[in-house]
N, C-alpha and C positions, 0 to 999 in steps of 0.2 A: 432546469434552465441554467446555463451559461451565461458570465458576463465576461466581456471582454472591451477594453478600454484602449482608442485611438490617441497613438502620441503622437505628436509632432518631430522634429529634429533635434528639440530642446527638451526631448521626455516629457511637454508637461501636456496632459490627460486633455484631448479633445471634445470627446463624447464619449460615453459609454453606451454598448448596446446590448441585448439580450440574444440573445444565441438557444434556438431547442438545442436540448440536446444531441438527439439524433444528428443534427448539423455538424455536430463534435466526437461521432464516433469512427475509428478505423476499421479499416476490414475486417477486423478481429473483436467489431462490438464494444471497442476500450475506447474511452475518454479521451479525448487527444489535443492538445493544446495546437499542434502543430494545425490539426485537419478543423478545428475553430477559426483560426488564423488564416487559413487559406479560403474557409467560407466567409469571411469577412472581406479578404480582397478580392474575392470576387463576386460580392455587393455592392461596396464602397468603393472597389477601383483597385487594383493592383501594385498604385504607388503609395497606399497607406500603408501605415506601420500600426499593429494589433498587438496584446499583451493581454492575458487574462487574469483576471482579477475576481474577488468570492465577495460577495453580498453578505455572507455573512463572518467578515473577517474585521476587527476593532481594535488597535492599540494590540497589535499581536495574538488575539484573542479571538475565537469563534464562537461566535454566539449560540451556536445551540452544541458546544465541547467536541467538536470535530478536532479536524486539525487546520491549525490557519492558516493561511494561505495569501503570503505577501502582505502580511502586517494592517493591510489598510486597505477596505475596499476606496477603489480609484474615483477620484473624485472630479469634475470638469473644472480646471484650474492646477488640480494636485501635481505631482512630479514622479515620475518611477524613477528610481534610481538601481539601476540594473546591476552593480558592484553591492546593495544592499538586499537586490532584489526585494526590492519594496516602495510602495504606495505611500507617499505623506505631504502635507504640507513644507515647503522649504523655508516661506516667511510665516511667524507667527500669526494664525487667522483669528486672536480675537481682541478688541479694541485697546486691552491694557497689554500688549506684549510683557511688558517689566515683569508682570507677574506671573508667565508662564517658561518653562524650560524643554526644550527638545531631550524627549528619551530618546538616546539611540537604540535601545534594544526594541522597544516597542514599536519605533516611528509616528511616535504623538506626542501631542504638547500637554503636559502637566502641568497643573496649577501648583505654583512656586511661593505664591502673595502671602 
């Protein structure tokens, strides 16, 4: 399965949805971000904007030693940042900011405290 993450104008993560992947493959049986992207808009509507993103992708990290993919599975709220091409939070999301710091490599917030 595919995941692929709706942004708005401002990049930040609408919904994410799940994509078979059959949905995502090109005439040539290959994975295709482009031909996910185009079955998205033409589910949700042609004037969405689609970006795909990996379930199992953490602080730059794949959870089961793949290769990652976009730093950060996308989160409803989160922000892509297409110059980083990456998935993360832009305000600190947990109650004591102070004591956390933005990794720019990873695109996650480290405990700093």
């Amino acid at each position: 399965m595919a995941h692929f993450a709706e942004i708005n104008d401002s990049n930040i993560v609408l919904r994410v949805t799940v994509v078979d992947d059959n949905d995502c493959k090109d005439g040539d049986g290959n994975e295709s971000e482009a031909v996910g992207i185009a079955f998205c808009k033409s589910f949700f509507g042609s004037d969405t904007n689609w970006v795909q993103t990996s379930y199992n992708t953490t602080g730059g990290r794949h959870k089961r030693g793949g290769t990652p993919f976009r730093k950060n599975y996308a989160d409803i709220g989160s922000y892509y940042d297409s110059s980083k091409n990456a998935f993360y939070w832009k305000d600190c999301p947990y109650s004591d900011p102070d004591n956390w710091t933005f990794n720019e490599d990873t695109c996650a917030w480290d405990w700093s405290g």
